[in-house]
C-alpha positions as CSV (number, residue, x, y, z in Angstrom):
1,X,0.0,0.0,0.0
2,X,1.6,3.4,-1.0
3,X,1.6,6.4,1.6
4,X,-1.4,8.0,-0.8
5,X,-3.9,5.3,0.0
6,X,-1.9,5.1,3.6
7,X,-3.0,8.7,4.4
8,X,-6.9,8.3,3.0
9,X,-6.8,5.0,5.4
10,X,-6.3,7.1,8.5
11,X,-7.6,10.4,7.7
12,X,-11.2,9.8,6.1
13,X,-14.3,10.1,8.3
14,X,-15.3,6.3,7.2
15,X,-12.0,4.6,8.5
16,X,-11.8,2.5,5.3
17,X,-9.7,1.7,2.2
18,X,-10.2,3.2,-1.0
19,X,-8.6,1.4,-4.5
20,X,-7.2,2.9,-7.7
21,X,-10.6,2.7,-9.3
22,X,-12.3,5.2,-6.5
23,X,-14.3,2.7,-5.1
24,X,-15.6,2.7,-1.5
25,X,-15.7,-0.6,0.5
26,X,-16.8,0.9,3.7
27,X,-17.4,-1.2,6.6
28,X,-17.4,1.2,9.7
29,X,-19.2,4.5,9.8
30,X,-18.3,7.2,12.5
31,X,-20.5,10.0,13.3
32,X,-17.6,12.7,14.5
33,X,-16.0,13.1,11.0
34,X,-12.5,14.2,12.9
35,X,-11.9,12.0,15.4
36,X,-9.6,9.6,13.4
37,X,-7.8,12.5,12.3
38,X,-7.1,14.1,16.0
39,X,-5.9,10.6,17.1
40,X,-3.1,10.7,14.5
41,X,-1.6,13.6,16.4
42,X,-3.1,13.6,20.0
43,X,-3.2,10.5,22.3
44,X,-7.2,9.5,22.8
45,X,-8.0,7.1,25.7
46,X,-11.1,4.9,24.1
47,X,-13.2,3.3,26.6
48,X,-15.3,0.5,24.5
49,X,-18.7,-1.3,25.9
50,X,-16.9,-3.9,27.6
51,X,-14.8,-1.8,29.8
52,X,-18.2,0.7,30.7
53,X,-19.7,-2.2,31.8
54,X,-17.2,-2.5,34.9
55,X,-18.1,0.7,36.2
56,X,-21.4,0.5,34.7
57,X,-23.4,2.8,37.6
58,X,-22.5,5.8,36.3
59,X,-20.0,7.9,34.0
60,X,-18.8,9.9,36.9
61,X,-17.5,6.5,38.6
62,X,-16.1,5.2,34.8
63,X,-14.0,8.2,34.3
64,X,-12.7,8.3,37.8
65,X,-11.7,4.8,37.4
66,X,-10.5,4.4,34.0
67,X,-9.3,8.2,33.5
68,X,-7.0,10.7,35.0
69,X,-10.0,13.0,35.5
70,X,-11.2,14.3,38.5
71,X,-14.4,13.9,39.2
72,X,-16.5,16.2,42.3
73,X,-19.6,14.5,42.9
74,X,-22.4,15.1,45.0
75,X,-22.8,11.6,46.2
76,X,-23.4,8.6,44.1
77,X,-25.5,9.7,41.4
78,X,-26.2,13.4,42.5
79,X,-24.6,16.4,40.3
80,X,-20.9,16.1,38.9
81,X,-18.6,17.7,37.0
82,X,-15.0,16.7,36.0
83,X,-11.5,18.4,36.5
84,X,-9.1,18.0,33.2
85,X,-5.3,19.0,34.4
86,X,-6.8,21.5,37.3
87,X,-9.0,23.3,34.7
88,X,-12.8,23.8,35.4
89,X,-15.7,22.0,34.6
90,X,-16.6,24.6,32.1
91,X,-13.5,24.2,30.5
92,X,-13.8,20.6,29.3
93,X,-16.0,19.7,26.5
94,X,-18.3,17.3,26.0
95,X,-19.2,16.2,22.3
96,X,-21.0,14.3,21.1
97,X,-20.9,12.9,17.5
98,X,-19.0,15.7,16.8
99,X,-21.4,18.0,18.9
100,X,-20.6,20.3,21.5
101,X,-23.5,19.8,23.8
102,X,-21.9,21.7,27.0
103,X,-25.5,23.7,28.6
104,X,-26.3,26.9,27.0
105,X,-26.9,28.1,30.8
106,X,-23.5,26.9,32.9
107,X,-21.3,26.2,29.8
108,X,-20.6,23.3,31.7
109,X,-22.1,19.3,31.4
110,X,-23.7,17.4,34.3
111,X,-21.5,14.1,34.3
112,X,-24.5,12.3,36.0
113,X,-26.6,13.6,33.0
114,X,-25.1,12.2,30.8
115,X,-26.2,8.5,29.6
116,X,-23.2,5.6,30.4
117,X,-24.7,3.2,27.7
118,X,-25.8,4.0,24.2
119,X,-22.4,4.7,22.4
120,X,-20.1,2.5,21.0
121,X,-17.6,3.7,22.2
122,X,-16.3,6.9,24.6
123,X,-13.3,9.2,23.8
124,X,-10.9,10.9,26.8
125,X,-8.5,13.5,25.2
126,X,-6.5,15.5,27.5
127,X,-5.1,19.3,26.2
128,X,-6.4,21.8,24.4
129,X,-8.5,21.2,21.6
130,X,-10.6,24.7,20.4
131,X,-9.4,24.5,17.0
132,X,-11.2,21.4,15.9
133,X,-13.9,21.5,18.9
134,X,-14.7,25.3,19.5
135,X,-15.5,26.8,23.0
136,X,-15.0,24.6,26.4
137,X,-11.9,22.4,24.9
138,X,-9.6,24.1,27.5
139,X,-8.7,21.2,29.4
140,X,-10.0,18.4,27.3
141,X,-12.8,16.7,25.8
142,X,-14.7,14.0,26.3
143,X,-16.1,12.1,23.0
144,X,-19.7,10.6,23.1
145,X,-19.5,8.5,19.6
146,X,-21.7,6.1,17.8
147,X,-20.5,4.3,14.7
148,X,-22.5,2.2,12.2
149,X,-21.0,-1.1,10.5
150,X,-22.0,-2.4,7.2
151,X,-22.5,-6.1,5.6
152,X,-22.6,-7.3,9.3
153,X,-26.1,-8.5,9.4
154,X,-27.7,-8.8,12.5
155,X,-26.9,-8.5,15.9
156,X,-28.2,-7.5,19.4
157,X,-27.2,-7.2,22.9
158,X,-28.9,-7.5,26.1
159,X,-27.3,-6.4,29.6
160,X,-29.2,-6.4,32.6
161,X,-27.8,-5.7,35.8
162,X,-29.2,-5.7,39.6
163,X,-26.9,-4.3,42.6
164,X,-26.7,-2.8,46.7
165,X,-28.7,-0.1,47.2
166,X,-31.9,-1.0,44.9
167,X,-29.9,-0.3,42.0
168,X,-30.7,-1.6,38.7
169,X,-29.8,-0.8,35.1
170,X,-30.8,-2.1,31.4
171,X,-29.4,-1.7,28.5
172,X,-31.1,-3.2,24.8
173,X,-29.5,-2.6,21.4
174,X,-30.4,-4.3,18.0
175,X,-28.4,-3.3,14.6
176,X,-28.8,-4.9,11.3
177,X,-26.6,-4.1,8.0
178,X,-26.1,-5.1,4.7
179,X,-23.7,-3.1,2.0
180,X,-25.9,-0.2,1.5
181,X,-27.8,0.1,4.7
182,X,-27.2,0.2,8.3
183,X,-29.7,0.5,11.4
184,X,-29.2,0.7,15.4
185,X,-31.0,0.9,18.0
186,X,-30.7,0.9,21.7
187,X,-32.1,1.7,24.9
188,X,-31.4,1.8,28.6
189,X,-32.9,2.8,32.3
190,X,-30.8,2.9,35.5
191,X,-32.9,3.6,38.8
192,X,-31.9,3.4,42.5
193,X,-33.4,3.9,45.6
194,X,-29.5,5.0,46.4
195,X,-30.0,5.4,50.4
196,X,-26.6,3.8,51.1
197,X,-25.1,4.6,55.3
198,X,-21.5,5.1,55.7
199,X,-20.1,4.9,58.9
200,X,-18.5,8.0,59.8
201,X,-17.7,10.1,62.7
202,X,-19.7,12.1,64.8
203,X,-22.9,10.6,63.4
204,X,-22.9,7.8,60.5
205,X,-24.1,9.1,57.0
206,X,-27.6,7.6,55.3
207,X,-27.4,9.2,51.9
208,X,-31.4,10.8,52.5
209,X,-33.0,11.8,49.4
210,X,-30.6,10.0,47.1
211,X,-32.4,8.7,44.7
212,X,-32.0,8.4,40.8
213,X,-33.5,7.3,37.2
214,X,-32.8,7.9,33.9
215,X,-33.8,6.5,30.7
216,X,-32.1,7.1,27.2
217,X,-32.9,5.9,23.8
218,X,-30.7,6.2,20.7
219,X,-31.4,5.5,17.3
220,X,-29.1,5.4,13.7
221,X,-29.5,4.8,10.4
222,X,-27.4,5.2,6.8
223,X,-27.3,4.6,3.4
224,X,-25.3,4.3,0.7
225,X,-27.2,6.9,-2.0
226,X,-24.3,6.1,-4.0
227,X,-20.6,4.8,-4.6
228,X,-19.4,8.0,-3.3
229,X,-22.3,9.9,-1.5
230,X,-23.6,8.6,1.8
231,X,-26.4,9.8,4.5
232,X,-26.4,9.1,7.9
233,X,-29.0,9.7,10.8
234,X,-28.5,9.7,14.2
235,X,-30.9,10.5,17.5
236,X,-31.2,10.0,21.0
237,X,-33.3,11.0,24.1
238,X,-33.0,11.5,27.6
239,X,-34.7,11.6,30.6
240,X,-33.7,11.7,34.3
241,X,-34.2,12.9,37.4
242,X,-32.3,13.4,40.3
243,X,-33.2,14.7,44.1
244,X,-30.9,15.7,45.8
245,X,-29.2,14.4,48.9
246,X,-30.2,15.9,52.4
247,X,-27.6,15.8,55.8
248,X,-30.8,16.1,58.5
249,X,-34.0,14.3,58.3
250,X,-35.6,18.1,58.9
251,X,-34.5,19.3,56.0
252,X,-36.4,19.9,52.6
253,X,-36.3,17.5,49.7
254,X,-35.4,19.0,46.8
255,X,-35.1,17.3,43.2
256,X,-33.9,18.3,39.3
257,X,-35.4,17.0,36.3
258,X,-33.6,17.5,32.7
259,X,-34.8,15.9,29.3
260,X,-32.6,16.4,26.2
261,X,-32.7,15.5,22.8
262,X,-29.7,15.3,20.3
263,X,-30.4,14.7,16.1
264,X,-27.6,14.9,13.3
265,X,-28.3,14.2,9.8
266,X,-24.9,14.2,7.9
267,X,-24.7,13.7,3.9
268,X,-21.2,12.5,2.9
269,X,-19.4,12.5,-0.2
270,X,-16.2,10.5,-0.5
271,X,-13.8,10.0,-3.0
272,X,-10.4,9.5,-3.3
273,X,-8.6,13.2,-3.8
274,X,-11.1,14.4,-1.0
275,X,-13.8,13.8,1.7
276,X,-16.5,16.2,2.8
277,X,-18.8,15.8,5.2
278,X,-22.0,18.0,6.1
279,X,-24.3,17.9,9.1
280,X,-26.9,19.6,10.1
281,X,-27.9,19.3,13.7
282,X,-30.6,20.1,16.7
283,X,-30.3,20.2,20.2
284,X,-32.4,21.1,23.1
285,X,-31.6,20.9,26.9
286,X,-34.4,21.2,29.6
287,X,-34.2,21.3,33.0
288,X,-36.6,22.4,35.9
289,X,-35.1,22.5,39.8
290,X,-37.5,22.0,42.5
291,X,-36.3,23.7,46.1
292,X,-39.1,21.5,47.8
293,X,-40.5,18.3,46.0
294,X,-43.5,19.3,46.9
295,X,-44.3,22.4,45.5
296,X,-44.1,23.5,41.8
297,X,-41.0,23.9,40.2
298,X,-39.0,27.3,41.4
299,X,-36.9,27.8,38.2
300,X,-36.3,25.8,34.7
301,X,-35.1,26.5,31.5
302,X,-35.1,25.6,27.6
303,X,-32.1,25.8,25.5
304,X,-32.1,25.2,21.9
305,X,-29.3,25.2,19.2
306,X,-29.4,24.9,15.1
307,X,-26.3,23.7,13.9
308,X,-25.3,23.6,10.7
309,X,-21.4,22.3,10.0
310,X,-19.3,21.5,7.4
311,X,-16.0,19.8,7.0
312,X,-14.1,19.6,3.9
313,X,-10.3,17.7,3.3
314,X,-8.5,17.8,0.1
315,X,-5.4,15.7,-0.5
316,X,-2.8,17.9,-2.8
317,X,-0.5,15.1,-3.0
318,X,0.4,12.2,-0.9
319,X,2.3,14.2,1.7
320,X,-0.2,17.2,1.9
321,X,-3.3,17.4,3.2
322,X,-5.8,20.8,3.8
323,X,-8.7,20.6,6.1
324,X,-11.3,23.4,6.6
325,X,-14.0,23.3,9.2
326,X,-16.8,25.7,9.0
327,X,-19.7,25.7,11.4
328,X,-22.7,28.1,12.1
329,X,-25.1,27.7,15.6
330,X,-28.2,29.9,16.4
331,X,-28.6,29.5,20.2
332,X,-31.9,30.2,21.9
333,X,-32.6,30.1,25.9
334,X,-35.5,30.5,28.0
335,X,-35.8,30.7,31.5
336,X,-37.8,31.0,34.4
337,X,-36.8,31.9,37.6
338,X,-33.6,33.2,36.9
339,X,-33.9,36.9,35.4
340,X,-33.8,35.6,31.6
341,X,-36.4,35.4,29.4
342,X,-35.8,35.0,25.9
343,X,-32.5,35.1,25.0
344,X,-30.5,33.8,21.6
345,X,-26.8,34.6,19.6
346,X,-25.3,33.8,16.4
347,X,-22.0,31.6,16.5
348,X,-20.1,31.1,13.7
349,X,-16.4,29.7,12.8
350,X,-13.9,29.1,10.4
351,X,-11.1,26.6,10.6
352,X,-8.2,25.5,8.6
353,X,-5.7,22.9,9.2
354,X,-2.6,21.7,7.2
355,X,-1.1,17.9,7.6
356,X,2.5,17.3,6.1
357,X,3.7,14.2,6.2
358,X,7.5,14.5,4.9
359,X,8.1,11.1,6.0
360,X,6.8,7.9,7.0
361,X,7.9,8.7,10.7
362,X,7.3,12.3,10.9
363,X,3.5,14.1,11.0
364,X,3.0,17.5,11.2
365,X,-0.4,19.6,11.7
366,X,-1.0,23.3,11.9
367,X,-4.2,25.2,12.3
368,X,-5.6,28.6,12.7
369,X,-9.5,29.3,13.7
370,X,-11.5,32.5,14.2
371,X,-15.0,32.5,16.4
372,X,-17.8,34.8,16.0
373,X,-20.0,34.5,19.5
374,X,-22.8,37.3,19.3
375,X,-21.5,40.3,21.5
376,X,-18.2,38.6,22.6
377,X,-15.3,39.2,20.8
378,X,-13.4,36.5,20.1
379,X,-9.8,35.7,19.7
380,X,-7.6,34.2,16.8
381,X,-6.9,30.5,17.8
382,X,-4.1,28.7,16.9
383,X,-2.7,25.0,17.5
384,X,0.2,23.1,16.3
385,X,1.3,19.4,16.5
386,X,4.0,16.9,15.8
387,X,4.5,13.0,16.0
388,X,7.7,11.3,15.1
389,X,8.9,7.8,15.4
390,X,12.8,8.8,16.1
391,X,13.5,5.0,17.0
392,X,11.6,1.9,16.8
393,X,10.8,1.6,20.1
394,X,10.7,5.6,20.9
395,X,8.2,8.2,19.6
396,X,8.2,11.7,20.3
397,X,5.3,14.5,20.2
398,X,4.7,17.8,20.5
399,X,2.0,20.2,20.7
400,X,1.3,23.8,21.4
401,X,-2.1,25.6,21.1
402,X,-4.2,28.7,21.8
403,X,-7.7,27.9,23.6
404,X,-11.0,30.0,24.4
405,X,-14.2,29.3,26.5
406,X,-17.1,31.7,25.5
407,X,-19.3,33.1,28.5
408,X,-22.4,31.0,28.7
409,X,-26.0,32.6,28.8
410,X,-25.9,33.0,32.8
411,X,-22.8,34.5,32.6
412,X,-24.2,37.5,29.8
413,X,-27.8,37.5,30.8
414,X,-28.9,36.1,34.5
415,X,-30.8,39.0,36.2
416,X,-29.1,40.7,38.4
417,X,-25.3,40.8,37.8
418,X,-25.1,39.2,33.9
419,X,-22.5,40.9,32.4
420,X,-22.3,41.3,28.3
421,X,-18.9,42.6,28.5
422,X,-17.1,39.4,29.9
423,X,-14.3,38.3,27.8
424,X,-13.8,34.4,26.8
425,X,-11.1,32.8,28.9
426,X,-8.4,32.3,27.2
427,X,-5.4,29.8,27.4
428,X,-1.9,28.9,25.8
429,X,-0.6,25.3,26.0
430,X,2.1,23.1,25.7
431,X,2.6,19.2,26.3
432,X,5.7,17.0,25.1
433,X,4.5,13.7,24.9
434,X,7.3,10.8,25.4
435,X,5.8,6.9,24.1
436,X,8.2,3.7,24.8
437,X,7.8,0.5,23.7
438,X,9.5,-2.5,24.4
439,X,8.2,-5.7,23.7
440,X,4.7,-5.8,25.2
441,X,5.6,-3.3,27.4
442,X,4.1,0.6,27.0
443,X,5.1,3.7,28.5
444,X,4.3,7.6,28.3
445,X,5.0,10.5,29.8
446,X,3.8,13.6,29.3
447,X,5.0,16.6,31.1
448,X,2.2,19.7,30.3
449,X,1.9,23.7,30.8
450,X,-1.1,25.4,30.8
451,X,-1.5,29.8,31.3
452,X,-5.1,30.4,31.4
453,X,-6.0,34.3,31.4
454,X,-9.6,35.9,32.3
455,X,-11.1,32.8,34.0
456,X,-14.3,33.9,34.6
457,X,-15.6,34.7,38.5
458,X,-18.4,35.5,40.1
459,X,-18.0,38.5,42.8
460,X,-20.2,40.8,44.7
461,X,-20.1,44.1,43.3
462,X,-20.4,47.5,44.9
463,X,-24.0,47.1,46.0
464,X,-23.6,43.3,46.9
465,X,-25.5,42.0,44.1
466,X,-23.2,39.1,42.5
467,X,-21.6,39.6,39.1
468,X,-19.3,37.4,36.3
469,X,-16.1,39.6,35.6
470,X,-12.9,38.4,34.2
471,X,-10.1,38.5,37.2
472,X,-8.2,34.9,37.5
473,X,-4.9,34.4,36.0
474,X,-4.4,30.4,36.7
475,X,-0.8,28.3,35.8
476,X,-1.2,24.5,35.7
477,X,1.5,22.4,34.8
478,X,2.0,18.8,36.1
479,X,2.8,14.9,33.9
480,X,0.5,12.3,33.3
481,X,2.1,8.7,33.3
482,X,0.4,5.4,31.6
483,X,2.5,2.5,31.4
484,X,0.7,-0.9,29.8
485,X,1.5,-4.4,29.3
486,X,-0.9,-7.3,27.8
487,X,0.4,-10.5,26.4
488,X,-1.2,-14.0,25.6
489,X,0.2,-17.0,26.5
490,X,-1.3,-19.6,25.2
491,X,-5.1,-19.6,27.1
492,X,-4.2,-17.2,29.3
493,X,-4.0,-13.5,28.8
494,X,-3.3,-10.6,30.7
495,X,-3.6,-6.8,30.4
496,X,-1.9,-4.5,32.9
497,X,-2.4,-0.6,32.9
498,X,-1.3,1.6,35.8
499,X,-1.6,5.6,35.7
500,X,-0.3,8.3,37.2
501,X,-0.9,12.3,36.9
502,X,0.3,15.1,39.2
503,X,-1.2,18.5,38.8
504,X,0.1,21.8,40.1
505,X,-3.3,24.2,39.1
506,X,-2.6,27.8,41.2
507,X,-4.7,30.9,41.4
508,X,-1.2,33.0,40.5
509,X,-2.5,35.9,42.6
510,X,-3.0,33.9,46.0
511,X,-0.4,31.4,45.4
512,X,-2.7,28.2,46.3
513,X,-3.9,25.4,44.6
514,X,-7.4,25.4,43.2
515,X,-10.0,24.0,45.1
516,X,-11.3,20.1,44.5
517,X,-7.7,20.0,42.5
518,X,-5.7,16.5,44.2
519,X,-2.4,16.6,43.3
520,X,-1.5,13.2,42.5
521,X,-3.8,10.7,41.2
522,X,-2.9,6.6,40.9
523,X,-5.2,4.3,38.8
524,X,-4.9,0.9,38.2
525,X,-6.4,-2.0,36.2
526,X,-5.3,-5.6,35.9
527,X,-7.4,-7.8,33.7
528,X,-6.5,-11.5,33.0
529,X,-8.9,-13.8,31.2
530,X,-8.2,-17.9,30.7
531,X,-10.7,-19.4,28.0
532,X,-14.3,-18.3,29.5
533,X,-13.6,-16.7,32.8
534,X,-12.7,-13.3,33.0
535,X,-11.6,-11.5,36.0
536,X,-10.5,-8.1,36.8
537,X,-9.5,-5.5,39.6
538,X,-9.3,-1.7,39.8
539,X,-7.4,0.7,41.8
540,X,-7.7,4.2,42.7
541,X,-5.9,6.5,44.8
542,X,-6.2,10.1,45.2
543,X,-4.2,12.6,47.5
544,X,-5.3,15.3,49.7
545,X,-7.7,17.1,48.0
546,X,-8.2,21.2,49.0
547,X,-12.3,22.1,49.4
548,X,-11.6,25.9,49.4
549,X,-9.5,28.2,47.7
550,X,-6.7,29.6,51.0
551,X,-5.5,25.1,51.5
552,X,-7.4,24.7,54.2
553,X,-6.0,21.4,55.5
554,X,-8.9,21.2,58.3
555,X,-11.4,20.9,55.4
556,X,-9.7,19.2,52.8
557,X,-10.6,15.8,51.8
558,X,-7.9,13.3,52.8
559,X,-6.4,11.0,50.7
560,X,-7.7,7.2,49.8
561,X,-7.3,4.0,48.1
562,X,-10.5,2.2,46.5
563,X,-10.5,-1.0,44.9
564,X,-13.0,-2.8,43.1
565,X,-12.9,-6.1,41.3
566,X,-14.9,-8.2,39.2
567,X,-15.8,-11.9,37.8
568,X,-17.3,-13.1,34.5
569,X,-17.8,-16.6,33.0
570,X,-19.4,-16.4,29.6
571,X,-21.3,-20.0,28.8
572,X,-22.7,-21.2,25.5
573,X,-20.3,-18.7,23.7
574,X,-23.3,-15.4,23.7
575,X,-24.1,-16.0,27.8
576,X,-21.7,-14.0,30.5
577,X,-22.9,-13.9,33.7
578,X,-20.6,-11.6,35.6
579,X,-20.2,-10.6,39.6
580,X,-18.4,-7.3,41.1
581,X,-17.4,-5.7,44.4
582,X,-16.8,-1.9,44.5
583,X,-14.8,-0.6,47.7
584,X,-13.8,-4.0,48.6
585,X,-12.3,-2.2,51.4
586,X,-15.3,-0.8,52.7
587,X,-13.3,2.7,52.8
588,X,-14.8,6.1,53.9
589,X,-14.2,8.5,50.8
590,X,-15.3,11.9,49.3
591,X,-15.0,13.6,45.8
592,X,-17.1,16.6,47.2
593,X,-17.2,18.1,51.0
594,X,-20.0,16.7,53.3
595,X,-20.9,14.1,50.8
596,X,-19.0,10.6,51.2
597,X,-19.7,8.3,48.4
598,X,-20.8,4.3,48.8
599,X,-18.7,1.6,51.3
600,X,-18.6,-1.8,50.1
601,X,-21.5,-2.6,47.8
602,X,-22.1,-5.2,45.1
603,X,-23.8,-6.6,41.6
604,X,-24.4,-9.5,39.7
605,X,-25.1,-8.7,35.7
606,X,-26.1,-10.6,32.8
607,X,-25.5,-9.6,29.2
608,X,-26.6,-11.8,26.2
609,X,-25.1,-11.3,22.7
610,X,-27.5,-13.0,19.8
């Protein structure tokens, strides 16, 4: 295979090959047309269904398991949001398909609403990523993606699963394919009652008001209009409701609803010299909170965006590639309760990206991208990255990029105290990423430095009425470590993956570390399989964790080791039937202050592939 059909192979949205004669024999279709492109440049964790359904009660416990996020919850279930390299929760992105569907309102995604099951498979990238992903990708992203398969036929997959605490969740998906069409469907609904005690000093903890559902349905669909020209549907709903946990019996019960829906239609033309792909999108986020579940709601909202996007590449020659992204949002909001009515802005962008490939072992990418966000002005992004394979079992990369976060809707328009001349936080980046490999053996490190200017605060102003102005200069720098090993032999096979990150994130005026910023995190997982039993074990430490922002070490949350570990024995080749035990060590632990998440607590699960 020459480096021409090399470079369509890794840089088309499809993932396929494409012959001489310009004809397509797809097999895999995936929804966010620039994923397989950022992962020739920029190291993306992939979590697939098998390793969601270890930590299968909710993504906040996957990613703090399986990533080196931080994730602040409000006990098991309740509100969460995550922490990329000490940065925010409004300054990591959550897309999905390709979509950034961070809330109109907070700028900011609810980790607990958020479905675990539905996608095929979940993307962590860590750094800066604005160029290709717009506002939020400060930090990093996290990648919600579905993918359609052809000429498979059909298939389905049932996983039910039953666990401590009244918990139960159920996942259903069916798909069927031939060479010119493709369809998929699932659904899923996790409930608990969620009124785990943990024993804890003066008085033991009974997590009071705790409990959960959620339900989520997705549906896909393609086909092949032609040899070159595809269209592609994708949907899904959500539902879920959370209430949220109370300290004293006295206290009022409140609760918070959401229900969003997500649609993409994208028309794709493919052919050898070039790809371009064109979507046109809808989402919608509601949400009502409820200070006493008894009463009528006492404030909700409606967000709504039109998205339309387009993303062209052109291959020059074999070792040049040009890529322009263009994309255009109308946002609308509407609230109640909170000062704003009806509110809406105009985003637009325009991105281009250049890929030289001089070499087999060297890559280059460079790209430039300008925002237009409604009254904020916007600055000129920029990001640059290298990868090269200086010895067989060494490869070095580099990258360097300019980030933004736009103010969200309560940061321009909450009444009193929105403020429509806030800047977007800005950053500048750099990581140096060192790979190894020896053998079987993997190992990275990647030292990182992060300036982010105008971090956006809210402070009381002169007549005490809180306001969003731009004040916080933050410095993070710190390494994430990930070393891996996995070999067969014979039967047996084992997979070994240990991580480590330490994060410095300091407000530069006070000196001190960000709140609900550990600095060093350890994760662990050791899977070993032999014919049809499986079994697996997890580890997670995570040090001393501040609570405010002067290191208060009388309310900081002290350090601790979870583990978990599971069993699965799969019987008639399509039958697993699987057992686990989370916080085998029956450990007292917190993510957020006052709110200590589960002890010891188990599951049994059943999936069924047909």
């Amino acid at each position: 295979m020459d480096i021409k059909r090399s470079l369509i192979l890794f840089l088309s949205s499809y993932g396929c090959f494409l012959f001489g004669q310009e004809k397509a024999v797809d097999t895999i279709y995936i929804f966010d047309s620039q994923m397989n492109k950022v992962k020739q440049f920029h190291p993306v964790k992939t979590i697939n269904a098998e390793e969601v359904e270890k930590n299968s009660s909710n993504l906040s416990e996957l990613l703090r398991f399986q990533s080196s996020i931080y994730i602040k919850e409000n006990a098991r279930g309740g509100s969460a949001s995550p922490s990329f390299r000490g940065t925010t929760a409004q300054q990591t992105s959550f897309v999905w398909n390709g979509i950034n569907v961070n809330s109109n309102f907070l700028g900011q995604g609810d980790v607990n609403n958020l479905s675990l099951f539905g996608y095929d498979q979940i993307g962590i990238k860590a750094g800066g990523g604005s160029v290709t992903y717009g506002s939020g990708a400060i930090g990093g992203s996290i990648h919600l993606d579905n993918s359609l398969n052809f000429n498979k036929g059909f298939h389905g997959t049932l996983f039910s699963e039953a666990g401590s605490f009244n918990t139960y969740n159920n996942f259903v998906k069916g798909s069927y394919s031939n060479d010119k069409f493709s369809f998929k469907a699932s659904g899923n609904y996790s409930v608990s009652k969620n009124a785990y005690e943990v024993n804890k000093e003066p008085r033991n903890y009974i997590n009071l008001n705790g409990e959960y559902y959620n339900t989520n349905f997705n549906i896909a669909a393609a086909y092949k209009l032609a040899p070159h020209h595809q269209i592609s549907w994708i949907s899904e709903w959500f539902n879920g409701q959370q209430h949220f946990p109370i300290i004293f019996d006295k206290e009022t019960k409140t609760k918070y609803e959401t229900q969003n829906v997500r649609s993409l239609i994208s028309w794709d033309w493919n052919k050898t010299s070039f790809n371009n792909s064109f979507k046109v999108a809808y989402t919608e986020e509601n949400f009502q909170y409820f200070n006493d579940i008894e009463r009528p709601k006492f404030s909700s909202g409606t967000g709504r965006n039109y998205i339309l996007k387009n993303d062209f590449n052109y291959f020059l020659t074999s070792k040049w590639n040009f890529n322009i992204i263009g994309e255009y949002q109308l946002n609308k909001g509407e609230g109640y309760g909170s000062g704003i009515d009806q509110v809406s802005r105009n985003m637009g962008s325009v991105a281009g990206l250049i890929r030289y490939f001089p070499t087999t072992d060297l890559r280059i990418e460079a790209g430039i991208r300008q925002d237009f966000v409604g009254v904020t002005k916007s600055p000129l992004l920029f990001s640059f990255s290298g990868k090269w394979n200086a010895l067989r079992w060494y490869n070095l990369g580099l990258s360097v990029s300019r980030n933004f976060r736009a103010p969200s809707f309560n940061d321009l328009y909450w009444r009193p105290g929105g403020n429509e001349d806030l800047k977007p936080e800005t950053s500048y980046q750099f990581e140096l990423r060192n790979q190894f490999k020896v053998g079987d053996f993997k190992l990275s490190v990647v030292p990182y430095y992060m300036d982010i200017r105008d971090m956006i605060r809210w402070l009381p102003n002169s007549l005490g009425i809180y306001s969003p102005v731009n004040t916080e200069h933050v410095r993070s720098y710190g390494v994430e470590t990930q070393a891996e090993f996995a070999k067969r032999f014979g039967k047996h096979f084992l997979n070994v993956g240990l991580g480590y990150s330490y994060t410095n994130s300091q407000d530069l005026e006070k000196k001190k570390q960000l709140m609900y910023v550990p600095f060093h995190k350890f994760t662990g997982n050791v899977d070993y399989q032999y014919e049809f039993i499986k079994v697996y074990a997890q580890g997670l430490f995570t040090g001393l964790t501040y609570t405010d922002s002067n290191e208060k070490k009388s309310e900081a949350l002290k350090e601790y080791f979870i583990m978990n570990a599971g069993v699965g024995a799969t019987f008639f080749k399509n039958y697993t039937l699987g057992f686990k035990i989370n916080n085998i060590f029956n450990q007292t632990y917190y993510t957020m202050f006052a709110y200590p998440l589960p002890g010891r607590n188990y599951s049994v699960n059943l999936n069924i592939n047909f």
